[in-house]
Structure formats: structure tokens, C-alpha cells
MARNU-366024 format. One record per residue: residue in one letter; x, y, z of N, C-alpha, C in turn. Coordinates in steps of 0.02 Angstrom, whole numbers, plus 50000, padded with zeros to 5 digits. Example, Ala and Ser with C-alpha at 12.3 -4.5 7.8 and 13.67 -1.06 7.14 Angstrom:
2
A506604971650390506154977550390506604983550390 S506424988850354506844994750357506455000250394 
***
This chain:
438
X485694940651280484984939951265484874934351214 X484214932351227484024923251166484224926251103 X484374925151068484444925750993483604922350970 X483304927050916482604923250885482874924150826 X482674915950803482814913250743482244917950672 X482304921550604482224923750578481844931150589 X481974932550636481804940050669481474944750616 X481624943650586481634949950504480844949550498 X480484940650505479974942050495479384943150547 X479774940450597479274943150677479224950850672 X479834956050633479774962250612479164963750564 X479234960350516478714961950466478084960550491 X477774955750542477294953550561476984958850615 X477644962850643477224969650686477054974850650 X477574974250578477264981250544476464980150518 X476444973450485475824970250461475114972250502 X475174971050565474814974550641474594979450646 X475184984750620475044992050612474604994750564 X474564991350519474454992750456473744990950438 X473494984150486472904982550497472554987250531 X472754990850599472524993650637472485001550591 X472805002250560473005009650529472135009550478 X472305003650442471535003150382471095001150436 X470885001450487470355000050524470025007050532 X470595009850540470465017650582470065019850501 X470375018150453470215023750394469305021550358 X469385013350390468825010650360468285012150383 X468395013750453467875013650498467245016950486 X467315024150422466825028950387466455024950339 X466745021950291466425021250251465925013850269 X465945011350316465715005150364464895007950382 X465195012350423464725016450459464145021950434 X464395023650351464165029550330463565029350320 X462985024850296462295024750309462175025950361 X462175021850397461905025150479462075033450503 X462685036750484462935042250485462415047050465 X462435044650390462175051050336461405050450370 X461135046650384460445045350407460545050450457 X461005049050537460625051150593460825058550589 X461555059950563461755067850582461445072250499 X461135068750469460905072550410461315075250348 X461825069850313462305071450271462105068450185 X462275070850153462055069950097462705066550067 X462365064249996463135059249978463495064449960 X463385070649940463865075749905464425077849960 X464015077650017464425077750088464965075850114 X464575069050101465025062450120465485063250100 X465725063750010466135064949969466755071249985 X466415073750015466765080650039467075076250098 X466785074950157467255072350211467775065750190 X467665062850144468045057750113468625062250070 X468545065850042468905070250017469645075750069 X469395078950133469435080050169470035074650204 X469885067350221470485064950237471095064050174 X470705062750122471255060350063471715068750051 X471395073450048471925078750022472585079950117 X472285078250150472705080650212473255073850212 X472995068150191473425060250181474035061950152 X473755065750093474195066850046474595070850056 X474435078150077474845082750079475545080850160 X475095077550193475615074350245476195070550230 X475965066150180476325059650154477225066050148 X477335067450124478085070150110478305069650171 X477835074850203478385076550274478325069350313 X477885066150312477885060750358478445057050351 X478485056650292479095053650275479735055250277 X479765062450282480305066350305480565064850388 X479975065450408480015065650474480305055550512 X480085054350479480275046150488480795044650462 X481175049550421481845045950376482415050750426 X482095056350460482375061450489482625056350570 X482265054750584481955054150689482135045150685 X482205040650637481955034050643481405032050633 X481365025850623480595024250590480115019150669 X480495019750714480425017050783479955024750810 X480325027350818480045034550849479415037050807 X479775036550753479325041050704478625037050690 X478605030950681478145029250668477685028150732 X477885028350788477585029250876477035033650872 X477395038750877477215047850863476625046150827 X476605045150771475885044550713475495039850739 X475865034350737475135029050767474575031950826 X475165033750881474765037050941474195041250930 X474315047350891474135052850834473485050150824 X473525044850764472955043550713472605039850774 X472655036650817472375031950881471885034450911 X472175042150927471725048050967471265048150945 X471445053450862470995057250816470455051650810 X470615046450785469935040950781469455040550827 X469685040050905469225039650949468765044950947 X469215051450928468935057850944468255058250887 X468075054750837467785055350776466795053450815 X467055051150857466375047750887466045053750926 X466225058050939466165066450960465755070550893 X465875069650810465695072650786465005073350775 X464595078650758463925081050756463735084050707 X464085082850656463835085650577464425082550541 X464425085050471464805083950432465395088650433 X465245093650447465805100050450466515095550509 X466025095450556466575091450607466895084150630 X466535081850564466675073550531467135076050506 X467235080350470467605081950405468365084850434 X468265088750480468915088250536469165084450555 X468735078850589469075071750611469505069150569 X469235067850525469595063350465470055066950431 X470015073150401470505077150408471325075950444 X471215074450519471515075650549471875067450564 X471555064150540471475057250541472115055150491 X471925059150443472335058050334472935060250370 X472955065150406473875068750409474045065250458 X473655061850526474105056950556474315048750546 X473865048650482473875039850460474485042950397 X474635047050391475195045450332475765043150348 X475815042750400476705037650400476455030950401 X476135027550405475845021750376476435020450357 X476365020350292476555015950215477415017850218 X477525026450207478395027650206478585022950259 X478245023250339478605017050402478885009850378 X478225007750345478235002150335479025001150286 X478745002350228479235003950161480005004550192 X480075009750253480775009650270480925005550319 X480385003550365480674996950405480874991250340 X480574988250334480784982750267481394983150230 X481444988950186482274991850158482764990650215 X482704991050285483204990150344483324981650360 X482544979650365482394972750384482664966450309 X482634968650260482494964250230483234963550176 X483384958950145483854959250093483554960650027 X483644963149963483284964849883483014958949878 X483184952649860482684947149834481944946949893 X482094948449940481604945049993481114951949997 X481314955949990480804961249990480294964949944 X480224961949907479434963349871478994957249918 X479234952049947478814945049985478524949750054 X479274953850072478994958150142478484962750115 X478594965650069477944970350051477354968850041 X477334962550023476674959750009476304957150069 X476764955450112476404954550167476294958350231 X476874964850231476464969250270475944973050245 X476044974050171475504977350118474524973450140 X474924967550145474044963550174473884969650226 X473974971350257473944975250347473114978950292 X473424983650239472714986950213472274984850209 X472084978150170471634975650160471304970250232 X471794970350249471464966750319470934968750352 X471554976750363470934980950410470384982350351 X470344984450309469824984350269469184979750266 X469804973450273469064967850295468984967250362 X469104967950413468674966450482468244971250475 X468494979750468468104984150463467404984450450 X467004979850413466294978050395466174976650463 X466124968050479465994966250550466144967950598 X466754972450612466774972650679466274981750675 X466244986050635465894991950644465154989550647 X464994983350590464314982650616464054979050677 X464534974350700464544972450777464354977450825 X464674984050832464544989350874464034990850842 X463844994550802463114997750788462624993650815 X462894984750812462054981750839462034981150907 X462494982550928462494983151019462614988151042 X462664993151005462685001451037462585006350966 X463215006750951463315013650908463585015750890 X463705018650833464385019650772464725024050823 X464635026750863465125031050876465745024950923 X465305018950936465775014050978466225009750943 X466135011250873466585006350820467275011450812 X467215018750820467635023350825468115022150869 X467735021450943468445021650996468365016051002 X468165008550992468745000150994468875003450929 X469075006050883469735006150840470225010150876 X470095017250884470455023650942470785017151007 X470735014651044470895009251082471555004051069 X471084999351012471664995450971472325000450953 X472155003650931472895006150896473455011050955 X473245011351028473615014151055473895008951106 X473575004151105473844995351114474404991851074 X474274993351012474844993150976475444998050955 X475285001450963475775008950996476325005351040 X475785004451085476365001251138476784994751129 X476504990951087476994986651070477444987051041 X477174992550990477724994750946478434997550972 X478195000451029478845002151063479174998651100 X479034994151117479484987851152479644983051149 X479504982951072479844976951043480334978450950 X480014985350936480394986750875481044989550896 X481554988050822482124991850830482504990650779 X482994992650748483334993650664483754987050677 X483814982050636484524977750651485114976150676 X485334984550663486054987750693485864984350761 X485324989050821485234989250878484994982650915 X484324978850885484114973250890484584966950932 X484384967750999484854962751035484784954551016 X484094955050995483764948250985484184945250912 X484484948750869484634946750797485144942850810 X485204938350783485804933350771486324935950710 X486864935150738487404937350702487504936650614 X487074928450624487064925250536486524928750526 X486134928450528485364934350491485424941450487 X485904944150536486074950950518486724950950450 X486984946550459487614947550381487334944050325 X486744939550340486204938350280485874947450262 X485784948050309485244955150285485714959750252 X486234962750269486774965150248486874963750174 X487284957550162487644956050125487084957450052 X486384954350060485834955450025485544959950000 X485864966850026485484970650029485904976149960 X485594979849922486094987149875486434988949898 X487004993449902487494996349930486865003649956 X486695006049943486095011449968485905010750026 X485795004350013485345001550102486094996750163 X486494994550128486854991550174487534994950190 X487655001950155488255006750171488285010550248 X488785010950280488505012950354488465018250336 X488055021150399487805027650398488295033250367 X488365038250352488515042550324488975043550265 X489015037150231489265033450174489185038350119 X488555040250103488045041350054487655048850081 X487775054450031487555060550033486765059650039 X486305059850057485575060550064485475063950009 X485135064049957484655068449917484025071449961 X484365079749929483525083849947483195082949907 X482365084649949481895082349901481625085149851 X482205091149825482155093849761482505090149734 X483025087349730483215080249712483005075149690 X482635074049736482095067749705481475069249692 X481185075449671480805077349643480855079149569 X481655081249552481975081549488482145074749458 X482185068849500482025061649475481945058349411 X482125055349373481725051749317481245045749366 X481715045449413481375035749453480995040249489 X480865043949516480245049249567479805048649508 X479735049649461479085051849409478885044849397 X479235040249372478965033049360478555030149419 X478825029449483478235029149540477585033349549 X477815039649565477385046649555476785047249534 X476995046549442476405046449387475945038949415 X476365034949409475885028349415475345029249488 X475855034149540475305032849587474665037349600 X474785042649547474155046049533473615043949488 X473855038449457473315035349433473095028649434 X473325026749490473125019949526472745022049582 X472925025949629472925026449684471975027749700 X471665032149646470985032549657470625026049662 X470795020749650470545013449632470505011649697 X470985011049724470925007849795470515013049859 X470675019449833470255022449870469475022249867 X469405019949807468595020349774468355015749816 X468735009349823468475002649837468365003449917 X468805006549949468995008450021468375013250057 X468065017550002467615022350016466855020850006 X466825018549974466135017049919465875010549910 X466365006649926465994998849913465364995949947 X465294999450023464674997150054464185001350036 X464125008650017463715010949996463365011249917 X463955009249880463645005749803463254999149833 X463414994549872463214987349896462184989349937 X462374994049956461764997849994461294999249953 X461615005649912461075009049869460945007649794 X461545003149759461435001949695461374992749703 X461514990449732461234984249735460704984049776 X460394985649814460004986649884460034979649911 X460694978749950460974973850016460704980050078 X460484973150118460404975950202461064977250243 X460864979050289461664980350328461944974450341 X461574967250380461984962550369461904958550314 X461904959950258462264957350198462854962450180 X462844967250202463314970950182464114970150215 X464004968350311464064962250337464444956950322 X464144953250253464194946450241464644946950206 X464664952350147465004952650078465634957850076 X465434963150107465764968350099466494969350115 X466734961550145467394961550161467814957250098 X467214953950059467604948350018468034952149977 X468064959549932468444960149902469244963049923 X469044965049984469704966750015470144959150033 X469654953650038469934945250051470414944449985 X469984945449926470414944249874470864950049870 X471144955749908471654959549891472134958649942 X472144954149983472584951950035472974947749998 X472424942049966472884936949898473294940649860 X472904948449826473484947649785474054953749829 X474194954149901474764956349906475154951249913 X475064945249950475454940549950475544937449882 X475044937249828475374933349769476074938849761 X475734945949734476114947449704476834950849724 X477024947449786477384947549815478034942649815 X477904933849793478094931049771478184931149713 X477694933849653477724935749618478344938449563 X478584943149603479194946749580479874941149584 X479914937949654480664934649629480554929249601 X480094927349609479914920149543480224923149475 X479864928449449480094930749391480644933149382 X480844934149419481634937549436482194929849437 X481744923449458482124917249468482094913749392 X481434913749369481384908749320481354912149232 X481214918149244481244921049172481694926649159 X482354926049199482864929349193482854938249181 X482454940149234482314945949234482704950149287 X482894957249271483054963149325482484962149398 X482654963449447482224963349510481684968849476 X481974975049452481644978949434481334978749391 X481574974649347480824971049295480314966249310 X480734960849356480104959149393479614962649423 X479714968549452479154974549454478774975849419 X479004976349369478524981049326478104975749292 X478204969549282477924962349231477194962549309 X477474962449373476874962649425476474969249399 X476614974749411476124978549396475774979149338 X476124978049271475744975549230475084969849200 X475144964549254474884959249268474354962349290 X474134966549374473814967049410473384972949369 X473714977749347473484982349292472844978349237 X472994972649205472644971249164472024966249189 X472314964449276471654962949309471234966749310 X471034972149305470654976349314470154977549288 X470144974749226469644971149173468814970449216 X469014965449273468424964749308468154969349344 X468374973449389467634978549390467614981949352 X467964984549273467824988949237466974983649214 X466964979349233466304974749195465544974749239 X465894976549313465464978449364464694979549342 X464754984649287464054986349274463604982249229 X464014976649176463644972549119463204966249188 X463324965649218463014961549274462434962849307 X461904957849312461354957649367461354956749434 X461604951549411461714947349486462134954749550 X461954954949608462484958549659463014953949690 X462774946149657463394944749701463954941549651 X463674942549569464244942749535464684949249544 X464334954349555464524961249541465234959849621 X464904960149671465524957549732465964953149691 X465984948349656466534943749643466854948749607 X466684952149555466944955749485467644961849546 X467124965049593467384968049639468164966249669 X468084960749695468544953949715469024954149680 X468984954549606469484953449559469904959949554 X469474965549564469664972449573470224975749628 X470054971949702470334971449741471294969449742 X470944961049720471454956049709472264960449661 X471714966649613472244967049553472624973849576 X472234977749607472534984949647473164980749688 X473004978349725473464975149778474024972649752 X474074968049729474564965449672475014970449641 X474694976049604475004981749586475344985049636 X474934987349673475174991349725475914989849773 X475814982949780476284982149829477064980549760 X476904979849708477594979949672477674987849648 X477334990549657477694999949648478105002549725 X477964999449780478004998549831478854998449842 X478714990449803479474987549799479904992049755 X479884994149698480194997649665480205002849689 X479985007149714480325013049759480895011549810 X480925005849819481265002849877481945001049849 X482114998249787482684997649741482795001749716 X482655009249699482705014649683482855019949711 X482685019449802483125025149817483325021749888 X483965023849911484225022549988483975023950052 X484265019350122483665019850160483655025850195 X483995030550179483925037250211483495043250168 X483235040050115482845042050077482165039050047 X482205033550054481565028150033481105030750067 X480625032750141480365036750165479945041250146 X480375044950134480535051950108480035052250013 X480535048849985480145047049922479335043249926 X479335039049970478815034649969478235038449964 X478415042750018477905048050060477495054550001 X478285055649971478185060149901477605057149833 X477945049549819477375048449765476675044849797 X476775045649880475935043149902475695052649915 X476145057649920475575062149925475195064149850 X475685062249789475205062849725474715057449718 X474845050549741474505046349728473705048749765 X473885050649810473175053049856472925059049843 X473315063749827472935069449782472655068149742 X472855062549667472475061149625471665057449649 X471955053449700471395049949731470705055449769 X471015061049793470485065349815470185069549748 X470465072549687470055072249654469755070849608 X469905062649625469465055949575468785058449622 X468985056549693468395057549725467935061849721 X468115068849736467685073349723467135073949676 X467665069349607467165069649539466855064949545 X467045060049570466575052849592465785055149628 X466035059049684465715061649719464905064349700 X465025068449619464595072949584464305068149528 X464885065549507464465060249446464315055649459 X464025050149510463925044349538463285045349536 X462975052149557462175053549554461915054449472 X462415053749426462245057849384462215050949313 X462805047049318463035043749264463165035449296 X463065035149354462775029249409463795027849394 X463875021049445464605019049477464855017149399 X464355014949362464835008449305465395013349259 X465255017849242465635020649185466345022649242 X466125024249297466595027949357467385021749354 X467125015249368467395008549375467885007949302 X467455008849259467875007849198468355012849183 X468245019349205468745024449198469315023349249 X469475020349279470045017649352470065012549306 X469975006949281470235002349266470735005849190 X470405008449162470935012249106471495017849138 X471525020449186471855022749231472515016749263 X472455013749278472875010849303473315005949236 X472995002949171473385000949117473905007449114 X473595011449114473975020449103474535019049142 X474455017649194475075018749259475415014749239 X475165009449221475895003349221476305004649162 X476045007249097476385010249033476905014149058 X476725019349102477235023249129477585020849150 X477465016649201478235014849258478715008249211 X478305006649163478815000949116479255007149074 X479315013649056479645017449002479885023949068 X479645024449107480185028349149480385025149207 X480505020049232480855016649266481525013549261 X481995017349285482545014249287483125010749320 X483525006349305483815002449375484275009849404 X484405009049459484765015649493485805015449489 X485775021249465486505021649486486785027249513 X487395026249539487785029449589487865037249563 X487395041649545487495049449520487955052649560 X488325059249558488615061249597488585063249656 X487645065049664487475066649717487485058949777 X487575054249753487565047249793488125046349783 X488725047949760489385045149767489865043749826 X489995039149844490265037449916490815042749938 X490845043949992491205048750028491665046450059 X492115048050011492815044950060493205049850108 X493475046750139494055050550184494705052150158 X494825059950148495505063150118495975056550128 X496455052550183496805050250195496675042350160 X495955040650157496025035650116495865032650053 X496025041050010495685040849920496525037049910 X496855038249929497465033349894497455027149888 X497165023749933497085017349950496405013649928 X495865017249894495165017049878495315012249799 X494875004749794495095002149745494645003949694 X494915006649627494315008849576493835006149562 X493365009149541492975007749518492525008149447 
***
């Protein structure tokens, strides 16, 4: 079969796909939700509830999803879900209240959670340590992508039919890419297309965690890596980051609606720019890390944490959201908001990824995105109640002090990983004689 020249990233470029199509599916509510709350009669306290509703089922999925993908392959496993979340989306255009919105999406959160663990463990397979915070950042774009078509293409359907038709062309797309996914993905090992030099590049590049053959390395249970010091440094940070991006994901067209009063197509016009600037910063801060890792003589793993710190103190700008008149400074301030989640995000990403092996990265990923999204569901909830009460600005500034929080954490419990006993290589009785110390 042809050999294709750098394969690794024609890999990353299908997960990227997924990932677009995955935030399409999730965006598609908060796109749509004026027209919603108008025709089926939902109130914002509602809304909040069905927004709520996918984030606690996201979350509580996220472990096993990840289980289940570190368990089955991330080929299979991630099939299974896409197909899943593909359905449930279409099926959302069926609902007739909020009670049965609130199912949809529901059902939506537990099949979009292999998302991110897929991604995270394709990459650890695909990629060598220096090159992979660059892969994260750019399948990490996939969120904000779909985030941004999500405006235009949901209000495209509403003006030629009807929110329920922005539902199934997303339900559609993603079982299109389903199918690609299956006939063209596959782990390195298997990959007929890989060239011999790019597979012993990937190899040689890679921790002993990720490049030991299979059954090298005892798996940690996930009481294991729940007993963690490096589980809590991701963990904590992602319970208090994680409401930020959801805020922005949920709420941005309807703050743009009701506290700026934009029309639908201005909402349209604008409402994608800040997810534009958080595409930038997955790709900055993606390069990001081995620059710093190249030029200021840092641990990979400190180059982590100097990114999240960085993106952390972006945040400055929408905590300012509210000192502003203008709505379309308030979108730029937004922008900057975007730009700085992303950035962050995709270097906690990476550091889970240098921290645990690929028969476990998954597994973990999945673990500190189901706290990250718990915290995020009840930011929401309270978002939900005090937004009517104490308006978005103070809401904005409390996430931006939230996330300085996170990055404090993951700089003082983050640590580079070593070989504990439970990871100690497994040798064969006949050849501990011959095993050179270590």
C-alpha cells in the first residue's frame, strides 16, 4: 500500500473534524434558544435547567467514556459515540417542551463525552512528547470551530425553515463523519499507510508510557488515579476553568440578545468572533509550549503550566465585559475571553497526556473532564438564578478569578511522572537476569 508522507497529521486533521462536528451538535441550543424559549414557552430559569441537564450527564459520562475507549480502542470506541451523539441530535428537533429538550441534551452530554478522552488518546498514540501539545492545539480548534459555524449555519436554517432543521443537518453531518472515521482511522501499530521512518520517529519520541508494547506496563485502576497527586493538579484546575468555556458556549448569544439588544442577524454577524479568537489561542498555545520548552530551558511540563498561566491571566478581558458601552467592544473583550480559555485549556490537555500512559490517558482525561463539567453545571445553575438578579458582569469576573485559581493549582501540584510501583515494567521470570539496571 502508498506510504503517506506525515500521516500523524492527516490523523489529527480527522480528529479535528470530529470535534468540529461534536461542538456543532452541542452549539446548536444555545444558537437556537430565542426562537426556542419563544415558540415552546421556556423561561431562562429553564433554559438553565436544560443546559444544566447536558453538562451533569457530560460529566458524569466523561469517566466511563473514557474507560470505555481506553478499554475497546479509540477507533471503535470513539465510532460507537459519534454515531450515538449524531442520532440524539437529530432526535432534539422532536422536542415539545423543555422537559423533553432537557432529555435530548441530556442524552446528547453522555454521548458527546468521548469527544475529548478520543481525541487526547488518539494524539498520545499519533504523536511524539515535543509535538503534542501542537496536536492538541489543533485538534482542540475542532471546539471552537464548531462553536463558530454554529451561529450561521443554525441561523441559515431558521431563515429557510426551522430550528428544528439546524438539529438534523448537524444529526446528518456527524453520521457522515462516523463513516469516515471508520475507514480511514487506525493506531500506528496497524496503519498500512505509515511509513516505516514516521512510525520510529513516533516511537522513539514518545515516554516510555506511551511507546512500551502492550502489556509492558500494569494499567492503574481508577482508584489509582483518583488517589493521584497528578489526577488532582488536572482535576482541581478543571473544575474551575471548565465553567468559562461553558458560559461562553451557552450564553453568549443570549447575553448578545438580551443585554446588548443585537438582532438575530447581528447575532449572526458577531456571535462567532469569540470562538474565532479561541481557535487562535488553541493553535498559539499549542506552539506555545515547545517554544518554551526550546528557548527558555524549561520541563515540557513546565512549559504547561507557563501556557496555562499565560491564558489564565488573559482573562482579565471579559472579567471587564461589564465597564463597557459599546456591544461591540464588549464582543472583542469576549474574544479575548475565548482566545484565553483555549490557550489554557488545550495545555491542561497536554499535561494529562505526559502524566499518565496510553492505556490510561483516556481514562484520566475523562475523570478530570467529568469534574471539570460538574463544576461547570453548577456554575450554571447559579448562573442560571443570578443573571436575573445581579446581571452577566459580576458572573464574568467571578470565572476570570476562577481560572487564575486553577492555574495556582496545577503550577504546586503538578508533577513530572515517575515509574511508581504500580507502573513498574514487567519482566519475564527468565529474563530478570539479563535486565540492565536501572
Amino acid at each position: 500500500m502508498r506510504k503517506i508522507k506525515g500521516l500523524r497529521w492527516w490523523m489529527v486533521s480527522l480528529i479535528t473534524t470530529g470535534l468540529i462536528v461534536n461542538y456543532l451538535a452541542r452549539n446548536t441550543l444555545s444558537v437556537a434558544a430565542p426562537s426556542m424559549m419563544s415558540e415552546l414557552g421556556i423561561t431562562t430559569e429553564q433554559y438553565a435547567h436544560i443546559v444544566v441537564a447536558w453538562q451533569v450527564c457530560y460529566a458524569l459520562m466523561q469517566p466511563i467514556a473514557g474507560y470505555i475507549v481506553d478499554a475497546v480502542g479509540t477507533k471503535i470506541g470513539f465510532a460507537v459515540f459519534a454515531l450515538a451523539w449524531s442520532l440524539v441530535c437529530a432526535g432534539a428537533a422532536l422536542a415539545t417542551g423543555w422537559g423533553s429538550l432537557a432529555a435530548f441534551r441530556g442524552m446528547l452530554g453522555a454521548s458527546e463525552a468521548a469527544g475529548i478522552p478520543s481525541g487526547v488518546k488518539a494524539v498520545s498514540e499519533w504523536f511524539p512528547a515535543k509535538e503534542r501539545s501542537v496536536a492538541i492545539g489543533w485538534f482542540n480548534i475542532g471546539s471552537s470551530v464548531g462553536a463558530l459555524l454554529a451561529p450561521p449555519l443554525v441561523v441559515w436554517a431558521m431563515l429557510h425553515g426551522s430550528w428544528e432543521w439546524a438539529f438534523v443537518i448537524v444529526g446528518v453531518l456527524g453520521i457522515v463523519w462516523t463513516t469516515v472515521w471508520v475507514l480511514f482511522y487506525q493506531s500506528p501499530a496497524r496503519h498500512k499507510s505509515l511509513s516505516d521512518d514516521e512510525r520510529q520517529y513516533i516511537v522513539q519520541g514518545q515516554e516510555v508510557q506511551h511507546s512500551a508494547p502492550t502489556g509492558t506496563f500494569k494499567k492503574q485502576r481508577w482508584t489509582q488515579l483518583l488517589a493521584s497527586r497528578n489526577f488532582w493538579a488536572v482535576g482541581l484546575p478543571r473544575i474551575l476553568s471548565e465553567p468559562a468555556w461553558q458560559t461562553f458556549n451557552a450564553w453568549i448569544p443570549l447575553y448578545m440578545m438580551t443585554e446588548r439588544h443585537m438582532n438575530l442577524k447581528e447575532v449572526a454577524m458577531f456571535a462567532w468572533l469569540p470562538f474565532l479568537a479561541a481557535d487562535i489561542g488553541c493553535v498559539l498555545g499549542g506552539y506555545l509550549s515547545p517554544w518554551a520548552h526550546k528557548h527558555l530551558g524549561l520541563s515540557l511540563l513546565n512549559s504547561r503550566k507557563l501556557v496555562v498561566v499565560f491564558g489564565a491571566l488573559c482573562m482579565v478581558g471579559p472579567a471587564c465585559v461589564g465597564l463597557v458601552a459599546s456591544p461591540y467592544t464588549a464582543i472583542a473583550l469576549l474574544c479575548v475571553g475565548g482566545f484565553a480559555h483555549q490557550t489554557l485549556s488545550g495545555a491542561l490537555y497536554s499535561a494529562t497526556s505526559d502524566m499518565f500512559g496510553r492505556h490510561e490517558v483516556a481514562t484520566a482525561t475523562g475523570m478530570a473532564g467529568m469534574m471539570g463539567y460538574l463544576g461547570a453545571a453548577a456554575f450554571t445553575a447559579l448562573f442560571g438564578i443570578l443573571v436575573t438578579k445581579i446581571g452577566y458582569s459580576p458572573l464574568f469576573m467571578l470565572l476570570a478569578a476562577m481560572d487564575v485559581v486553577a492555574a495556582v493549582l496545577l503550577c504546586f501540584l503538578a508533577r513530572q511522572r515517575k515509574h511508581t510501583p504500580e507502573l513498574t515494567l514487567i519482566t519475564p521470570p527468565h529474563a530478570a537476569a539479563d535486565a540492565p539496571a536501572r
